[in-house]
N, C-alpha and C positions, 0 to 999 in steps of 0.2 A: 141188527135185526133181533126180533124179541124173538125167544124158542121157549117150547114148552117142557124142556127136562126140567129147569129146577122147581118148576110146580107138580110134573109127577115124581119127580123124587116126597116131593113131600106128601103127596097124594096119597104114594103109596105106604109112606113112614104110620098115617096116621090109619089108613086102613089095615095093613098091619099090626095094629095096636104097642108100636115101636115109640109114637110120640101119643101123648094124650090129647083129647079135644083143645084144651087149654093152650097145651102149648104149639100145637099146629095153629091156631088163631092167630098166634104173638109172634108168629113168623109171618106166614100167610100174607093177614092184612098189609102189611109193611112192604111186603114183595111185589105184591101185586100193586099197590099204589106207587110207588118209585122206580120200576123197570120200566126201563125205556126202548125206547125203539118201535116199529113197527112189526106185526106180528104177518108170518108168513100166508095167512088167510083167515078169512072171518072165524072158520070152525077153530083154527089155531086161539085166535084171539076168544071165541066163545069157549071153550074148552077152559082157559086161564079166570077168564072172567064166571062161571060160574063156579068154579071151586075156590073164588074171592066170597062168592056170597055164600058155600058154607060156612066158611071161618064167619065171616058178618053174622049171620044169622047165628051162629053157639053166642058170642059174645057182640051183641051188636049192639050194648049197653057199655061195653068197654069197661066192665067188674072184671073177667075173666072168668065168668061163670053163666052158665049154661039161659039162652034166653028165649028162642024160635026154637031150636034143634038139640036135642040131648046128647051126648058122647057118641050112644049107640047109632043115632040118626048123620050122625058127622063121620063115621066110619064105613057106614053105606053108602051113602053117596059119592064120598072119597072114593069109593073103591069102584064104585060105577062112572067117576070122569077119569078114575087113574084109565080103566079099559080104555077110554074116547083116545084119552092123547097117545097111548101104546096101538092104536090103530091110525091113529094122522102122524107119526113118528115113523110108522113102517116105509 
């Protein structure tokens, strides 16, 4: 079954300003496309699934550079699905 820590670990890496826009992307997309299994309920799987479309939306040209959402705008958000999944994780 799919769980939502290794996408708040990351959530929180890039809201934090621990990882950059960049390199939260280059992790991210990769994570989210190839984790398997089925996800503990739809908010679980929504929660994983929109912090896939942060990362898409920074680099959704796949340069690694900023294209729908700027650094600052990928670190908000982050920090607003990191909250979502630290409350479906309780």
């Amino acid at each position: 079954m799919a769980t939502l820590e290794p996408f708040l670990v990351l959530a929180e890496a890039v809201s934090d300003g621990r990882l950059s826009a960049a390199e939260f992307s280059v992790v991210c997309l990769p994570l989210y496309k190839e984790y398997g299994g089925p996800y503990p309920s739809t908010d679980h799987y929504q929660a994983a699934t929109d912090l896939f479309y942060v990362a898409h939306d920074y680099d959704a040209s796949g340069t690694g550079e900023p294209d729908l959402l700027d650094s600052d705008q990928v670190r908000s958000k982050a920090s607003d699905i990191a909250e979502r999944m630290r409350i479906l994780l309780r």
